[in-house]
N, C-alpha and C positions, 0 to 999 in steps of 0.2 A: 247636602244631607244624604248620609247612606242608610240604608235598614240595617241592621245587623239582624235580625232576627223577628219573625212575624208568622205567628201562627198559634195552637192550641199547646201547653203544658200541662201537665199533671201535678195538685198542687195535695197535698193533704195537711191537713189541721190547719188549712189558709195560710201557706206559707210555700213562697220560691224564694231560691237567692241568687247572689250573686256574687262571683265566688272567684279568688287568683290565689289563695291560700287555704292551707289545709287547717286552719281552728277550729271547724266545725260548726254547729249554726246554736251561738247562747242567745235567748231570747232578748234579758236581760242586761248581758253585756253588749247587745248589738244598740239597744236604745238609751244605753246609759249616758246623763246626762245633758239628752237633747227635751227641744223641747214638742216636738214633732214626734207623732206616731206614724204609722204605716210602713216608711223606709228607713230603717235601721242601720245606721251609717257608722257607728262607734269600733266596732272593728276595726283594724287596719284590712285595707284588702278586701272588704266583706261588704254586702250590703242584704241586709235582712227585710222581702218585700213580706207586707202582708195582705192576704184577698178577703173577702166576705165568702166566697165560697169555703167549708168543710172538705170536703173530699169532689178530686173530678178534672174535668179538664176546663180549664179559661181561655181566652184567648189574652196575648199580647201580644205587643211590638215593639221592638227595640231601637232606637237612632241615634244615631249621632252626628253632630253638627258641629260646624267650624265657628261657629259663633250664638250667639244665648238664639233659642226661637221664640216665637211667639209665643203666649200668653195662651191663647187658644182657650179662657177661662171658659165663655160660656157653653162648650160640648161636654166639658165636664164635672162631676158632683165634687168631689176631693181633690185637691192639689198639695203635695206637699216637694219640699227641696232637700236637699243633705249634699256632703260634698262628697268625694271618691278620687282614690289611687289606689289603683292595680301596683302589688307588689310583685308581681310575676309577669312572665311576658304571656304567658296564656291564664286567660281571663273568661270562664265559661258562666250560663244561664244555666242553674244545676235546680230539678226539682228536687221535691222533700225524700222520693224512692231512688236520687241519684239517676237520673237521664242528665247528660249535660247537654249542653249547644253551645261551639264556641263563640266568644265576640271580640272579634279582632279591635281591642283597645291598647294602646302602647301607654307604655308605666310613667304618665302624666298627672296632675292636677284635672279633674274636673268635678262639673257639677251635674248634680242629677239632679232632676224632677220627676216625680212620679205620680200617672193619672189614675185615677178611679171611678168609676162609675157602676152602680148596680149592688152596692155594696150591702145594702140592707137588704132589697130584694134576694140577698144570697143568703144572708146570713144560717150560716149551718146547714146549707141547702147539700147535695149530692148531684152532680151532674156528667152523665155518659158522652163522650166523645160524638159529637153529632147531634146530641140534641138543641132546642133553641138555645140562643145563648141567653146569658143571664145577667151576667157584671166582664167587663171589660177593661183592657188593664195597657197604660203606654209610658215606656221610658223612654227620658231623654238624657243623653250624654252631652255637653259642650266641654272645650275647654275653660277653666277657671281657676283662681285660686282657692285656699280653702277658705271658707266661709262659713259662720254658723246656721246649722243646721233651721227651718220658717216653713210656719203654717202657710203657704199660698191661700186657699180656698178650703172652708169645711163644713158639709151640707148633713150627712149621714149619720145618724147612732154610733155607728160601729167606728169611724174616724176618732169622734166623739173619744167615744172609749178609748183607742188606742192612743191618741193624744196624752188623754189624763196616764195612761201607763203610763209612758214614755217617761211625764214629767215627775214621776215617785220614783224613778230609777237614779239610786244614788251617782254622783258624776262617778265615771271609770278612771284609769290612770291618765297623769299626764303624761307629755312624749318623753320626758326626763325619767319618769316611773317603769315607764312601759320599756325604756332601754336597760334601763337598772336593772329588770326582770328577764329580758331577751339575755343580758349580759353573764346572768345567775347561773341560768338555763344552761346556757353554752358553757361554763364554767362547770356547772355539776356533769353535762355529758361528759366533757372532758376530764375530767376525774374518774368518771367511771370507766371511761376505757382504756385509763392507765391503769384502773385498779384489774380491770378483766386481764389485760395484757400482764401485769405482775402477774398474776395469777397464774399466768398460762405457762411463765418462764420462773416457777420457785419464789416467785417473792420479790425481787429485783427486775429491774427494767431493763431490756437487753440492748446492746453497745448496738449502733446503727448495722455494723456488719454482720451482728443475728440476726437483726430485723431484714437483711437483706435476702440471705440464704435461707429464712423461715421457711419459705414457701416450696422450697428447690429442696429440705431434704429428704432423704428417703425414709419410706415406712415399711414397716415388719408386722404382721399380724398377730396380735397379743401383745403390741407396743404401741399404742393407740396414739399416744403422748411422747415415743420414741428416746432417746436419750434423755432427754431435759424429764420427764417425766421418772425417770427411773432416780437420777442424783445431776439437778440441776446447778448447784456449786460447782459441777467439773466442766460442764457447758460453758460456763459463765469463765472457768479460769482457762481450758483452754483455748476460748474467742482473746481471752486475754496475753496468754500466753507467746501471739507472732505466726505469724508463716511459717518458717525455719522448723522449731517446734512442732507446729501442726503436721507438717509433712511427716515428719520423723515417727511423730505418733501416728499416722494412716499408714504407714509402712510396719511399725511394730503392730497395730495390731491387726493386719494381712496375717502376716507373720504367726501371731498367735491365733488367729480364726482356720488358719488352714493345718498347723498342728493338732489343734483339737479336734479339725476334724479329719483328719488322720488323712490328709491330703499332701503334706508338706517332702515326703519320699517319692512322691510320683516325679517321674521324670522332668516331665513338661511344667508341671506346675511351681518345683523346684526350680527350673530354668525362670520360671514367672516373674517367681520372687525375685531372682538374684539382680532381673533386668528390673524391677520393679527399684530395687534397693539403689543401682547405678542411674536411675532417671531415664531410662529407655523405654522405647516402645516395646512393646510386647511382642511375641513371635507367637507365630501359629501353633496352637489353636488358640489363644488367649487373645488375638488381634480381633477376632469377629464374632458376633453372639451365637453364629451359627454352627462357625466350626468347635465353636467349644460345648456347645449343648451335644453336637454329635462326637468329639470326645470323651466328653461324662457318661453318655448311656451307650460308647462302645466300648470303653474301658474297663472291664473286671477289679482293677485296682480301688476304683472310686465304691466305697462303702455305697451301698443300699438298701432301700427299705424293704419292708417284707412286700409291695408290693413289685419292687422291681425295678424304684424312679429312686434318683439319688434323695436321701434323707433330707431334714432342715438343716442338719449341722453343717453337711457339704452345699448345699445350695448359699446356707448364707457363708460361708468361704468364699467361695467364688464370688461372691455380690460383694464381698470384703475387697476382694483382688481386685477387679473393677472400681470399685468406690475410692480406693487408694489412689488410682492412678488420676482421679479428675482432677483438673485446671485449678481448682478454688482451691489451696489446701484450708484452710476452714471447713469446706462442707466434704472436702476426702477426710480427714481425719473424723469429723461429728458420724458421717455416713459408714466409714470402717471399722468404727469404736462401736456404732450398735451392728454392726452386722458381726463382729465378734463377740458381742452380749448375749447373740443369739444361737451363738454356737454353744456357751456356756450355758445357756440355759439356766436352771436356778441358781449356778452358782457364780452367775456374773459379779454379785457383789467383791468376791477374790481378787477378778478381774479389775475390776475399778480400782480397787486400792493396790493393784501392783502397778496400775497406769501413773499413780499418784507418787509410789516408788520409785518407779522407773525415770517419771519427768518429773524434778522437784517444782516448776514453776506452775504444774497444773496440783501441788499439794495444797495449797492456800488458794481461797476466791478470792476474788480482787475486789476493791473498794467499789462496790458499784450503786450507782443513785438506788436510792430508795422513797418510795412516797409516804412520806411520814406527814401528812396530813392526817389531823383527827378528826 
């Protein structure tokens, strides 16, 4: 026999539980269909204790044994049984204010008993941490199969009463109902986070290599939603549109993000391009973020703001030139495409439709799943 647990809890409206899942504690659905009051076993996972104390602290103890115990009827007033499986591998002694305690139970069959004593004497009583005690409370865990819920022993009013609840509680579901329902559950979550995910990508579901790059692309501030938020049909057709394509298009629009922002004459940045356009590395200053930030603010040629620091139009240029050159091309073209969106500023929508000119295969979205569930 081990203790798992022995000592004062905190109970209010006369009730602790017993807890490996998050349901929460239904009065009704814990006793539904037994015939037994006090331990509420209808839950899966759950066990609904109830005390004779109101508000306060009780004592209990918790055990578990390798095999059924004793009887032990005559030290106590109430006895009743229920059966219990932990659906989780942590299995805690939780009061009604949330203090847990855990009990190291592993996700088996067993049976519980649970003792009483003092229950009338309590009824509605109030009791502080240290005062005498009043009603006293012990469970036992063995292993077992399940088995219907038995009065052992019943001396008290309040048993009494709890009993007769118990047995007006219409039966709960059965294990076929109760899957039916888990099955529903998981089914409407899962709807609903295709329906948020459509949402996020325009309406359609994105091809596993959006979903790959989602998280990897870059953001611009006042583009909160980034590309797909501005015209998510072009997202969609050029994930669809190949490598080959993508590249071509992070390179064209370098190209256009650094014209507009009147970058494209500069020496060095002209040299960028040209190695950009041949699939080379980049030469300096374009090779390191440092030498090219000292670059931008030593060079006179690079437009600047009235305070003195290169503009958005040129910053997002350069984050084009960068963006084009990375590894993925899916996320170099999604990434160069908005950071020359940004150079255009309002008047990106131009921009879009000569992308659509320019590559006929990003003109047309591509057939892509839709959830047309009603």
């Amino acid at each position: 026999m081990r203790t798992l647990f022995s000592g004062e809890v905190h109970v209010a409206y006369g009730q602790i539980y017993v807890c490996s899942n998050d349901d929460g504690h239904d009065l009704g659905a814990s006793f539904a269909g037994q015939r037994a009051g006090l331990c509420g076993g209808a839950v899966p996972g759950h066990l609904f204790l109830l005390t004779g104390m109101h508000t306060g602290s009780v004592p209990i103890t918790v055990e578990l044994h390798e095999t059924e115990p004793p009887l032990n009827a005559d030290a106590w007033e109430d006895i009743v049984e229920v059966s219990f499986r932990p659906i989780s591998d942590k299995t805690y002694l939780v009061e009604w204010d949330y203090g847990w305690y855990p009990l190291p139970l592993s996700q088996t069959s067993y049976r519980v008993r649970y003792y009483c004593r003092g229950m009338d004497e309590t009824h509605n009583a109030v009791r502080d941490a240290g005062e005498p005690m009043l009603d006293e409370y012990l469970l036992r865990f063995w292993p077992s199969p399940p088995a219907t819920d038995r009065v052992v022993k019943e001396t008290s009013r309040a048993a009494a009463y709890w009993h007769e609840f118990a047995r007006e509680q219409p039966p709960g579901p059965t294990p076929e109902e109760r899957a039916k329902a888990e099955r529903h559950a998981r089914e409407e979550e899962e709807h609903a986070e295709l329906e948020k995910e459509m949402d996020a990508w325009g309406g359609c579901l994105p091809s596993d290599r959006l979903r790959d790059v989602r998280d990897k692309l870059r953001g611009f501030k006042g583009y909160p939603k980034g590309l797909v938020g501005l015209d998510a049909a072009l997202v969609h057709a050029i994930d669809a549109a190949g490598p080959e394509e993508q590249r071509a298009l992070a390179r064209w629009a370098a190209h256009r993000a650094c014209a507009t922002a009147g970058l494209s004459e500069i020496d060095w940045v002209a040299r960028g391009l040209a190695e950009l356009d041949r699939g080379e590395p980049y030469s300096p200053p374009l090779d390191d973020s440092r030498r090219l930030r000292d670059a931008v603010f030593s060079d006179a040629r690079v437009p600047q703001s009235h305070d003195g620091t290169p503009g958005l139009p040129q910053v997002a240029a350069f984050t084009a030139l960068w963006d084009a050159a990375a590894p993925d091309p899916l996320k170099a073209a999604l990434d160069a495409l908005l950071a020359a969106v940004v150079t255009h500023d309002t008047d990106y929508p131009h921009l879009l439709a000569e992308v659509r000119r320019t590559f006929p295969a990003t003109a047309t979205a591509p057939q892509i799943e839709r959830n047309d569930r009603q």
